[in-house]
N, C-alpha and C positions, 0 to 999 in steps of 0.2 A: 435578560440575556443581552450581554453587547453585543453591539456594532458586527467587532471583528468575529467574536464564537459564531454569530448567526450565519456569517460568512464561510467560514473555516468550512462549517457541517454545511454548506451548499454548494463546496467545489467540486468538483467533480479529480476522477482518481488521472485521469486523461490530463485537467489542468495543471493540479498538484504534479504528475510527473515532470509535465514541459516545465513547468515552474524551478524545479526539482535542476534537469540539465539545464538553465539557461543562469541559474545563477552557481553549475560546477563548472559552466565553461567561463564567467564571469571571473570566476576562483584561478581557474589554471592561466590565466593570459597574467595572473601576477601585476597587474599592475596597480593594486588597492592596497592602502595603506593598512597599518596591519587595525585600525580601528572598525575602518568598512569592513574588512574582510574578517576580521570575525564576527560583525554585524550580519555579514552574507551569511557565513556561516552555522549561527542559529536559526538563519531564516528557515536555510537549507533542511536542517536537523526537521526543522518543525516539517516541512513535507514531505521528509521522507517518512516521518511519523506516519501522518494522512496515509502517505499508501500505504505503510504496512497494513495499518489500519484499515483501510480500504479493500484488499486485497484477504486477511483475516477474517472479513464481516461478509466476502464473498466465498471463502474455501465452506465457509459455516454452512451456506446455503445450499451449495452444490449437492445433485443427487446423484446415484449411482444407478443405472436400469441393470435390472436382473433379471436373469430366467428362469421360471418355475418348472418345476419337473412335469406340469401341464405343455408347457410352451407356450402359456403365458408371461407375458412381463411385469412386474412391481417394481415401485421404485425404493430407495431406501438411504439414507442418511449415508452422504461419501466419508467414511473415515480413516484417519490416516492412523497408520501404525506404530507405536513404541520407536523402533526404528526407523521407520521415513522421518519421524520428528525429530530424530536426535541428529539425523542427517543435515536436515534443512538447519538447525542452529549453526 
C-alpha cells in the first residue's frame, strides 16, 4: 500500500470536508491559471469522493430504536426507502 492510500483511508470525514471548502474558495477567488485550477480541481473531486464515501459507510451503520408491543425496545438496521433514495440522487 502507498504512501498516499494509507493516508487517504486515515483522514478523517471532518478533514476531507475543510479540505473539501478550502480548495472551493481557492477555486472561486479565480485567480489560478487554468493548469492549477484544474489541478485543484481533481484534488477537490477526490474529497469529495472521501465524504460521500464517509458519510455512505456511516448511513450503513446507523440503527433505528423500535418499540415492541411489550414496551420494550430493539434495535434494527436504519433503511432507507425506494423513494428516499431516488430523492437523495
Amino acid at each position: 500500500m502507498t504512501d498516499k492510500k494509507k493516508k487517504d483511508e486515515d483522514i478523517s470525514f471532518e478533514e476531507s470536508l475543510k479540505k473539501l471548502e478550502e480548495i472551493a474558495e481557492e477555486l472561486e477567488k479565480g485567480e489560478l491559471n487554468l493548469d492549477e485550477a484544474l489541478k485543484l480541481y481533481e484534488e477537490g473531486m477526490h474529497f469529495s469522493d472521501k465524504c460521500l464515501e464517509k458519510l455512505n459507510e456511516t448511513k450503513k451503520k446507523v440503527e433505528k430504536l423500535t418499540r415492541e408491543g411489550d414496551g420494550k425496545y430493539r434495535t434494527e438496521p436504519f433503511s432507507i426507502t425506494e423513494d428516499e433514495e431516488a430523492s437523495n440522487e
